[in-house]
C-alpha positions in Angstrom: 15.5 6.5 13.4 14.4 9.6 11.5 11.1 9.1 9.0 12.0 7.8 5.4 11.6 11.4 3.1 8.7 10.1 0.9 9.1 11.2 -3.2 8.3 13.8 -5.0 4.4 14.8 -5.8 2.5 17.1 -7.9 -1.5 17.7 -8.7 -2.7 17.5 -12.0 -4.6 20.2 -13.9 -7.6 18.0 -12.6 -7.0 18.3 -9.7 -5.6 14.5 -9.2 -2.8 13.5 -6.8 0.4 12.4 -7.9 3.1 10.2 -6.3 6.7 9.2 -7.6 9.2 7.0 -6.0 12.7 7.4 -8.6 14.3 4.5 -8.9 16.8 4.5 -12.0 18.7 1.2 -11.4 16.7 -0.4 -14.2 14.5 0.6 -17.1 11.3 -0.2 -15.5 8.5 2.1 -14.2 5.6 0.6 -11.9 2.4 2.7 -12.7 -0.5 2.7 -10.3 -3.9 4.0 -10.4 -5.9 4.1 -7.2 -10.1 5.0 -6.9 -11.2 6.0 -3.3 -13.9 4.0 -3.2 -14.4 -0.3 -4.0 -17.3 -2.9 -3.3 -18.7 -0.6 -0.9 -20.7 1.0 -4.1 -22.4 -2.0 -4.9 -26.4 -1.4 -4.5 -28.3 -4.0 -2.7 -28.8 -6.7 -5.0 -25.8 -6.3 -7.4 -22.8 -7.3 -5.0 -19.7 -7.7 -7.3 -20.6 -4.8 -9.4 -17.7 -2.9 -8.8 -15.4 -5.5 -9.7 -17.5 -6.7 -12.8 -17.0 -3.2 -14.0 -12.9 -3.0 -13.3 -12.2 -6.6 -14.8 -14.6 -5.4 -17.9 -13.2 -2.3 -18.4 -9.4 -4.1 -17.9 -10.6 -5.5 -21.4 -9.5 -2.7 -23.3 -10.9 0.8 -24.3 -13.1 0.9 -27.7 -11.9 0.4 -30.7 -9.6 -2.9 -29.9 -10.6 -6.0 -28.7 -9.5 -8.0 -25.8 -7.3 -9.9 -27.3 -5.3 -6.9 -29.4 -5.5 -4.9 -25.9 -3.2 -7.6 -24.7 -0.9 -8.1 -27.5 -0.4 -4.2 -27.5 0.4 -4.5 -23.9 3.0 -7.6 -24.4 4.7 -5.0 -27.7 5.2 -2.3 -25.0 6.7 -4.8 -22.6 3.5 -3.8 -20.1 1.5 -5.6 -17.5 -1.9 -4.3 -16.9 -4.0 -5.5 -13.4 -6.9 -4.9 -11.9 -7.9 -5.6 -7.9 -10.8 -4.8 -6.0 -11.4 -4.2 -2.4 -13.9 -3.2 0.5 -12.9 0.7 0.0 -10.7 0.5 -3.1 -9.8 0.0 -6.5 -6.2 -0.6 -7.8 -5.2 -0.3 -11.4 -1.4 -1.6 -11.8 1.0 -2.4 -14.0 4.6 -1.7 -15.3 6.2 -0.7 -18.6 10.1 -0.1 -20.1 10.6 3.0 -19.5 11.2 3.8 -23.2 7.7 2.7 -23.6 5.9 5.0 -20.6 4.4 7.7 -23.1 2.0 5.1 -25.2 1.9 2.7 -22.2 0.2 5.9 -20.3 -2.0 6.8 -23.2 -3.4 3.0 -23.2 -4.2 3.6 -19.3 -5.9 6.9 -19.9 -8.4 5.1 -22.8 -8.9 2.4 -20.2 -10.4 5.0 -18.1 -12.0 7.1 -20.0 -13.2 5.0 -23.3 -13.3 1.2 -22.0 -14.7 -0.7 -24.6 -16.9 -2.7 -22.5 -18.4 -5.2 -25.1 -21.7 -7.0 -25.0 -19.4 -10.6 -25.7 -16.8 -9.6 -22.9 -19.2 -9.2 -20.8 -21.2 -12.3 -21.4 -17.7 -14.3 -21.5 -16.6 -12.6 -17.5 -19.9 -12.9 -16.6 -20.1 -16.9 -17.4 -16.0 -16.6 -16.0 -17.1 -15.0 -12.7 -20.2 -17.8 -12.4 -18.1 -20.5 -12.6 -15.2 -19.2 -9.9 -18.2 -18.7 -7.6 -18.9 -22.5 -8.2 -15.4 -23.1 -7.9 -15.0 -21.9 -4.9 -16.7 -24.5 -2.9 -14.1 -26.8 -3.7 -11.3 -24.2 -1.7 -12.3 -24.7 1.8 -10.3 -21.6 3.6 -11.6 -19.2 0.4 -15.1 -20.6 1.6 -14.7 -20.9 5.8 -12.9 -16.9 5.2 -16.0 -15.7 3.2 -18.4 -17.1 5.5 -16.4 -16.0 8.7 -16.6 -12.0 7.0 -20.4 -12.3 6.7 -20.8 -14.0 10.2 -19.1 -10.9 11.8 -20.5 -7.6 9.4 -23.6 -9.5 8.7 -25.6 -6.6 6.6 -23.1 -4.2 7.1 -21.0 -3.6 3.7 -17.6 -4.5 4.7 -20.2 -7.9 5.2 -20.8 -8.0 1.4 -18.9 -10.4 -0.4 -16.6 -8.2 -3.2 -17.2 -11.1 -6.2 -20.8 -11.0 -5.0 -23.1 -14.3 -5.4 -24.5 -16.4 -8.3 -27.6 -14.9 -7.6 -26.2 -11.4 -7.8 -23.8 -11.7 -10.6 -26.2 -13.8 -12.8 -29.0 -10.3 -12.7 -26.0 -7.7 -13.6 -26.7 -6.2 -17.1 -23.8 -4.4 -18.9 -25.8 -0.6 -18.8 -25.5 -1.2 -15.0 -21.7 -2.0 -15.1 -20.9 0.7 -17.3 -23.0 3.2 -16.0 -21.3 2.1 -12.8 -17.6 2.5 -14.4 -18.4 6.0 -15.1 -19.3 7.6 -12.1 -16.2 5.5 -10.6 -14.1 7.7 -13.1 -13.8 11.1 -11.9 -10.5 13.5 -10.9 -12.0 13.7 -6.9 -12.0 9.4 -6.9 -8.6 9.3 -7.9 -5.0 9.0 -7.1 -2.1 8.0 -9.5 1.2 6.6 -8.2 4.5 6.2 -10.1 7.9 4.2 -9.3 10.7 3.6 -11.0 13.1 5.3 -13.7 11.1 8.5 -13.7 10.7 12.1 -13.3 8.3 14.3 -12.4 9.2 16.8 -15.3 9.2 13.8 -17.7 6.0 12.1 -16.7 3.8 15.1 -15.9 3.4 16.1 -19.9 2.2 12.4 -20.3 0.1 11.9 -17.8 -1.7 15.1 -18.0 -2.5 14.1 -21.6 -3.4 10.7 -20.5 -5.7 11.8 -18.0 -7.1 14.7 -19.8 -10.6 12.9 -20.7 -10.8 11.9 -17.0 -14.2 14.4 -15.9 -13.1 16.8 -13.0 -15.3 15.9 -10.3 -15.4 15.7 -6.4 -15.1 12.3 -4.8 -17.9 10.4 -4.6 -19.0 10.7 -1.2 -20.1 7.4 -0.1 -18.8 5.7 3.0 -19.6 2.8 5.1 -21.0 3.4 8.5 -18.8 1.8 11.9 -19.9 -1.5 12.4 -20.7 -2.7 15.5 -20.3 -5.9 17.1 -22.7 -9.3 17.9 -23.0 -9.4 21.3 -21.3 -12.9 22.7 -19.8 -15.9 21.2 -21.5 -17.0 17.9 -20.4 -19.8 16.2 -21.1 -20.5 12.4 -20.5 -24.3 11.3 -20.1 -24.2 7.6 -21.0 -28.3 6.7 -19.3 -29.8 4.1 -19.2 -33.3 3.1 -16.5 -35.7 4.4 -14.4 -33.1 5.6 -10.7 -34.6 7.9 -9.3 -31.2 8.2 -11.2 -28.1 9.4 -10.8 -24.2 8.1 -11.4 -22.1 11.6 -11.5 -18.4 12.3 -11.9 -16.4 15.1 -12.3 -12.9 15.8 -14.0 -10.1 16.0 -13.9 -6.4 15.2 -10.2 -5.1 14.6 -9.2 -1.0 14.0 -10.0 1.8 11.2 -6.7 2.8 9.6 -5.3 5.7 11.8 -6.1 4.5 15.2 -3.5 5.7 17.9 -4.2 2.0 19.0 -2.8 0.5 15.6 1.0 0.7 16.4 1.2 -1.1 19.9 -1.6 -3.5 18.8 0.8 -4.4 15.6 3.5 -5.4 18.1 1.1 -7.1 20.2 -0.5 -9.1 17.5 2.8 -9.7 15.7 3.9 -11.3 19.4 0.9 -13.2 19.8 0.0 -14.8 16.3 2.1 -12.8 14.0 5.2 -15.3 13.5 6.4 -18.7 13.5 7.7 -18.3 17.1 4.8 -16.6 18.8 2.8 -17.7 21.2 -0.4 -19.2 19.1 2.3 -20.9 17.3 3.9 -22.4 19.4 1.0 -23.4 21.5 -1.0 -25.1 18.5 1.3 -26.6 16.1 4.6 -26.5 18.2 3.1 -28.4 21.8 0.1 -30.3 20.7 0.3 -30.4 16.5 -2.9 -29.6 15.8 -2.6 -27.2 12.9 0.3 -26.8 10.4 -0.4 -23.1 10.3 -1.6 -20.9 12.7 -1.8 -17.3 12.8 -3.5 -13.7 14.5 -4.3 -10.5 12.0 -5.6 -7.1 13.1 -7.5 -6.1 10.3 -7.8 -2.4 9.4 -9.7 0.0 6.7 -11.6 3.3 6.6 -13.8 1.7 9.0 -12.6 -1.3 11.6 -11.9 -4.3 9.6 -11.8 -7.8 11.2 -9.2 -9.4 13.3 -9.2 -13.1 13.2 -7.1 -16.1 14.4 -6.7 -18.6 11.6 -6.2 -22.7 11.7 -7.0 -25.8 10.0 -7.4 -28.5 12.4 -7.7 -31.7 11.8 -11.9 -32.9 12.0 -10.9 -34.5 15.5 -9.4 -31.5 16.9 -11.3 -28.7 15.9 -13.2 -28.5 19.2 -10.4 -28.4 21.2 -8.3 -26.6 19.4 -11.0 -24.0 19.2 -11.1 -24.0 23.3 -7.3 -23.5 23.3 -7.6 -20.5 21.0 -10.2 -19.0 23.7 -8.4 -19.7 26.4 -5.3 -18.2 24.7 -7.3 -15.3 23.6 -8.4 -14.8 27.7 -4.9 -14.9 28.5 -3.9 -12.3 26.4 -6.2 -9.7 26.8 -6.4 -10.2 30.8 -2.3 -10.6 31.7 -0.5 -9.6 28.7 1.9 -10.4 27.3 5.8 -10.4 28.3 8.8 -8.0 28.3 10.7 -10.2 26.1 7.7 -11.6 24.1 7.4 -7.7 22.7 11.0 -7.0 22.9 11.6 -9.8 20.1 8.5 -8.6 18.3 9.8 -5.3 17.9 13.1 -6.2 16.9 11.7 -8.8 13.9 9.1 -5.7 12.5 12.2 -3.4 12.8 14.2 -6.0 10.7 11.6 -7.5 7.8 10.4 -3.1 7.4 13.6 -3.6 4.8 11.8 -6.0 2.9 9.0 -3.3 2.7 11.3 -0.6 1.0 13.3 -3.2 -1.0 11.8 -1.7 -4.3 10.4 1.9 -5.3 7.4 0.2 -6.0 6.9 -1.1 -2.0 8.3 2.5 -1.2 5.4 4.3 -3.6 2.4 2.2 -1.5 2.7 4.2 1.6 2.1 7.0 0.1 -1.0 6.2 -1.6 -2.4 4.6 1.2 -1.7 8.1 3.2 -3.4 9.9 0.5 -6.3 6.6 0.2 -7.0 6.5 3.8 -6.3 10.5 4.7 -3.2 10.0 7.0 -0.7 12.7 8.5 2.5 11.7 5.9 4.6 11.0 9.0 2.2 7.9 10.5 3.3 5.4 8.0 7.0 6.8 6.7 7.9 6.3 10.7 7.6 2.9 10.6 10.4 2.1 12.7 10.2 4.8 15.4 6.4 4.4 15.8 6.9 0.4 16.6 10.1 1.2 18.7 8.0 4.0 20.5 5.7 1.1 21.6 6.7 -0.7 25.8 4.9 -3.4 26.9 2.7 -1.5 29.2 1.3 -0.1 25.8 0.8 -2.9 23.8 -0.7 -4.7 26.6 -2.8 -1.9 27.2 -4.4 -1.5 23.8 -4.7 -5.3 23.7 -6.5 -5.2 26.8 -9.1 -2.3 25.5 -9.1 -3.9 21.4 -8.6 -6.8 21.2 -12.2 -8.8 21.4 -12.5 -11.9 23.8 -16.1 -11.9 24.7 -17.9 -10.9 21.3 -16.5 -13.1 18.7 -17.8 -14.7 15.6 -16.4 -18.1 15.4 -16.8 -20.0 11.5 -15.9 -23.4 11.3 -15.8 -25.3 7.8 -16.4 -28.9 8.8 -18.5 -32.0 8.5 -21.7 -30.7 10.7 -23.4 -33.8 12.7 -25.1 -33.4 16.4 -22.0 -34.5 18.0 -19.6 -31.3 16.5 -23.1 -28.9 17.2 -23.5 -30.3 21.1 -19.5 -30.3 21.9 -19.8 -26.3 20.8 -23.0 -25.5 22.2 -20.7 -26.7 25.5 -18.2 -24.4 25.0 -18.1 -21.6 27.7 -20.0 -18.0 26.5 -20.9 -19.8 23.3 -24.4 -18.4 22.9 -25.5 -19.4 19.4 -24.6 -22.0 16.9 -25.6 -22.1 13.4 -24.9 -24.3 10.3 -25.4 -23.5 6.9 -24.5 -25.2 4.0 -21.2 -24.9 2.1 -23.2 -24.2 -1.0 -25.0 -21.6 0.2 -21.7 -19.5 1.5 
């Protein structure tokens, strides 16, 4: 099957990148604004900076408050967002279309002009403190936060996006909003839209939306390749009175772009990817240890983390955890089969429609072509890159990616000398650690 022919673009007087998906079943347009760069920013010492400044600035520009920001948004039928990753920002939100021209000056003031307030930012500040606290009391959040750290370690992509009560309690606004500016220049950004529009009817708009934006080049900034822990280190995260257990495993995964990425996503997607694959049906299915299970290949600029994910119960976390090495071995030494990838294949052939159900779906891999510095064909072939992968491929790449020996292993349980002696025991375990859940 041919590639899908992506939408129209243009570049703004600025210099800025522009993406359109038409759509014009209904009156709705999806608008999306994308900065190169996220957490990774953050100085030593001020992790969650970046996304202190984007949920600040989502406030409202000067000149009207938080709370008439939002009522202006709800008049123009709008939704405004904000999310903040590793290597990204994403500004999003939709409008009816009758409504685009002010809905696109609002953006532009957001940008250019937030408002930033002293009492908004005292108010998030306290808001962002207490979902720090919070968060002890979600155990996967916690084990998943503590399982990122235990792999990256001092590296960014270790650094924990919201940052820490310690870090969040010494930001001060001149940081956040000297930090906002710099974000905001033409080279750092990337604007996507989807929906009933055209380029000649957007493009007057958006160049007068954007027009305060400064012309700049990208801010350079980029997180060295991490490397790996050498052997199997295990992180017990102890928590009080704990029955069921938050475990991840994994290691280092792939930087967006690897040749490797395509027959590892049929691979994984085989392996722990769906309800019928293999850690499936080995851990919940046979022996009903975990209600879910599941395998990710994480990727970004730089490798990102793959991990196998389950929540045994307190009583079979230890075996459980030897199953999911010794179904980890298997893998990456024999494989997997002809008809384990053959039925892979043919469900991320199928569920790729869910993908393009709406412009907006169809408008992300563009962006993320233009975000991560793709060839335009290596996403809009979805189909024809996973049917291009055979099993000698995908077996292949597992055997050479996927991480069996150097792991970091996080466990959220009840710690006692019992749980720490049964993994010490566990073949190539090297290390075991246990930290506190508060201090995650």
């Amino acid at each position: 099957m041919s590639a899908r022919v992506p939408g129209p673009r243009f570049v703004t007087e600025a210099g800025i990148p522009v993406f359109l998906e038409p759509s014009h079943a209904l009156p709705l347009v999806d608008v999306e604004i994308v900065f190169r760069l996220g957490a990774i920013t953050d100085p030593e010492g001020r992790e969650g900076l970046t996304r202190m400044a984007a949920r600040l600035a989502r406030r409202g520009p000067r000149g009207m408050s938080a709370e008439r920001f939002d009522e202006t948004l709800d008049a123009l039928g709008a939704t405004l967002g904000m999310s903040v990753s590793t290597e990204w920002i994403r500004m999003h939100g939709s409008v009816i279309r009758r409504n685009l021209e002010p809905y696109l000056e609002l953006f532009g003031r957001v940008l250019t002009s937030p408002g930033m307030r002293a009492a908004d930012f005292a108010r998030l500040r306290r808001k962002t403190e207490a979902e720090l606290v919070q968060l002890r009391d979600h155990d996967r959040a916690l084990a998943a936060r503590a399982f990122r750290h235990h792999i990256f370690g001092q590296h960014l992509y270790g650094r924990p996006v919201s940052g820490t009560l310690e870090t969040v309690s010494k930001l001060k606004l001149a940081q956040v909003k000297a930090h906002f500016t710099q974000l905001v220049a033409s080279g750092n950004l990337i604007v996507g839209l989807a929906g009933d529009v055209t380029a000649e009817a957007v493009r007057p708009a958006l160049e007068a939306a954007l027009s305060g934006v400064p012309k700049a080049k990208a801010w350079k900034q980029r997180a060295p390749k991490p490397r790996a822990a050498k052997g199997r280190r295990v992180l017990v995260i102890d928590k009080p009175e704990r029955t069921q257990t938050q475990l991840y495993v994994g290691g280092l995964g792939l930087a967006m772009g690897d040749p490797d990425f395509w027959p590892l996503l049929v691979a994984n997607t085989a392996f722990g990817g769906t309800f019928t694959s293999r850690l499936v049906h080995e851990v919940r299915s046979e022996r009903g240890w975990s209600y879910g299970a599941s395998s990710k290949v994480g990727v970004d600029r730089q490798p990102d983390a793959f991990y196998l994910w389950t929540h045994p119960g307190a009583e079979q976390a230890v075996d459980c955890l030897k199953l999911e090495l010794e179904l980890l071995d298997d893998w990456v030494s024999n494989g997997l089969t002809g008809d384990e990838i053959r039925r892979s294949k043919q469900y991320l052939k199928k569920s790729h429609a869910f993908d393009l159900e709406t412009a907006a779906k169809r408008l992300d891999p563009q962006i993320d072509t233009e975000l991560f510095g793709l060839d335009p064909s290596w996403l809009a072939s979805f189909r024809g890159h996973v049917g291009g992968v055979s099993r000698a491929a995908a077996n292949d790449a597992t055997s050479r990616r996927i991480p069996n020996d150097d792991l970091s292993i996080a466990l959220l349980a009840t710690a006692d000398d019992a749980l720490v002696a049964a993994l010490q025991q566990i073949d190539g375990v090297r290390q075991v650690d246990v930290v506190s859940h508060e201090n995650v």
